[in-house]
N, C-alpha and C positions, 0 to 999 in steps of 0.2 A: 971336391971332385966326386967322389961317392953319392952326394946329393943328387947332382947332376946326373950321374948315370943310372941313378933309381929311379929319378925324374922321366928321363929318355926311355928308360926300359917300362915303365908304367906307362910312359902316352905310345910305345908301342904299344902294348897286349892292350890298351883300349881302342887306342886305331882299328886292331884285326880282328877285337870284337864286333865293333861296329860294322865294321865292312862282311866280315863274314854272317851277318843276319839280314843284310840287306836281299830282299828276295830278287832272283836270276830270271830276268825276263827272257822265257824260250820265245825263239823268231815266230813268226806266221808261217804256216805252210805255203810254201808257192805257189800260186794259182795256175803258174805255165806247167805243163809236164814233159815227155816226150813228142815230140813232132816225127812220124815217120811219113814217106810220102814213094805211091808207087809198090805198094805192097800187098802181101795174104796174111791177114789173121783165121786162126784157127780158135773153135770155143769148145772145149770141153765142158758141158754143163756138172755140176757135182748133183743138180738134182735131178737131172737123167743121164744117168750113165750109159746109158745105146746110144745114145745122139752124139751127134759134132756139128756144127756149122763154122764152115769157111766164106771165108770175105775177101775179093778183092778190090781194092778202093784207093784211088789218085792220093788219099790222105788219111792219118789215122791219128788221131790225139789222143796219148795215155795221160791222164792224172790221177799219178799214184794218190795226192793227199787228198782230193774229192774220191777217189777209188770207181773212178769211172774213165769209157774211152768212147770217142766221137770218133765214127766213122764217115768218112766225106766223099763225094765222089764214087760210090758205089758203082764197081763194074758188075760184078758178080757179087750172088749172096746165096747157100745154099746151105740145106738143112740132110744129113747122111744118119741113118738108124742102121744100126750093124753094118756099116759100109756102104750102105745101097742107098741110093737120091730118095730121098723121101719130100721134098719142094723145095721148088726156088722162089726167092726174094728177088725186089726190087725197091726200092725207096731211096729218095733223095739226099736222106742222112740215116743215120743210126747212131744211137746210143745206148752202151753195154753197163750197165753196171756191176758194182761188186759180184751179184748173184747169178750174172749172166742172162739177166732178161733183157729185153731188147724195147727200147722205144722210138719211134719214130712216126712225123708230122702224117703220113701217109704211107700204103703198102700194097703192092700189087704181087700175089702168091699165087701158084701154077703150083697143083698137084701131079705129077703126070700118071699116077698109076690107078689115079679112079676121071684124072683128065678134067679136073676142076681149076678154074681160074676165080681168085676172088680178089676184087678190090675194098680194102678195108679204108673206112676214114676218105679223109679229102682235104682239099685246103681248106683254110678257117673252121678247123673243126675242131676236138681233144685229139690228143694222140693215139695213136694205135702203140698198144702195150702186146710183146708177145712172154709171156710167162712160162719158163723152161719148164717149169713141173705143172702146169695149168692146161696153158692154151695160146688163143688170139684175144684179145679182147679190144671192140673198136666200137666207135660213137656209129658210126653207120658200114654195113659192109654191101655188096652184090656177088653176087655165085654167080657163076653159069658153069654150065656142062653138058657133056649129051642130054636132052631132055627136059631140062631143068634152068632152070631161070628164078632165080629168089632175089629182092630187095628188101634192105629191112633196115630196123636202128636198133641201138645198143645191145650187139652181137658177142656171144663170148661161144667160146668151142675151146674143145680141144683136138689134140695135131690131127688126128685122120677123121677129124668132123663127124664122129659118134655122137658124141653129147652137145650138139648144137643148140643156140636158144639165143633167141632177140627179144628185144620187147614188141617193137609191132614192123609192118612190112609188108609185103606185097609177095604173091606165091606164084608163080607162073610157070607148069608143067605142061610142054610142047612133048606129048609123045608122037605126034604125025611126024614132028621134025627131028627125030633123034638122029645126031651127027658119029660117027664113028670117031673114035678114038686114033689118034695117031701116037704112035710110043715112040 
């Protein structure tokens, strides 16, 4: 009898040997995340802390385990420096990631306090990148404003279009025709 339960007690602790080295397959992360729909996100950039941009949009996809969110349906999109409008967005989607930059297929951006409209990108084109601590950066953009009329390709700036620069493009300064500003 003693045989037998040293027998049984040995192919236990070899059992839970075996078993306890066998390596623990962790799941995959879920490729679905949160669906909200009919809503405002707000961004607090970490790498500009003056800014915030607010989104509103028919649809908003969080994934946490990609750490990215698709905004769908865009009503509104707008960029605030110490509380004050500093431009609005437009585009068909948006994509935020981790760091809070923004990508999307195309961009139509309204300055209102220097009254600049610029279309960045277009269909079939790269995406128009906006990078919190950077800029716009787009395969092709167009300005206008009072005076001013620019087309051009691979356009980067930053947010109050100081340090602007393309690679090549088309200049066109209409000062007969400067249009007044509406705020």
């Amino acid at each position: 009898m003693v045989r037998y339960a040293l027998a049984l007690l040995f192919f236990i602790v070899g059992f839970s040997y075996y078993f306890s080295h066998i390596p623990v397959k962790t799941p995959p992360p879920r490729d679905k995340g949160v669906v909200l729909q009919g809503v405002t996100i707000r961004l607090y950039p970490k790498s500009d802390p003056k800014a915030s941009w607010i989104f509103s949009a028919d649809r908003i996809e969080n994934n946490p385990a990609r750490q990215f969110s698709v905004v769908s349906g865009l009503k509104s999109g707008a960029r605030y420096v110490n509380g004050k409008l500093d431009l609005t967005l437009s585009a068909p989607s948006v994509s935020i990631d981790r760091n809070d930059n923004l990508t999307m297929p195309y961009a139509h951006i309204e300055i209102p306090q220097e009254c600049y409209q610029i279309d960045l990108g277009g269909e079939n084109k790269a995406p128009v990148r906006i990078l919190q601590n950077q800029g716009f950066n787009a395969p092709t953009f167009k300005l206008s404003g009072p005076g001013i009329s620019i087309h051009g390709e691979g356009f980067t700036s930053d947010f109050k279009l100081e340090e602007a620069s393309w690679q090549k493009g088309e200049d066109i300064v209409e000062m007969d025709n400067v249009k007044e500003c509406k705020q």
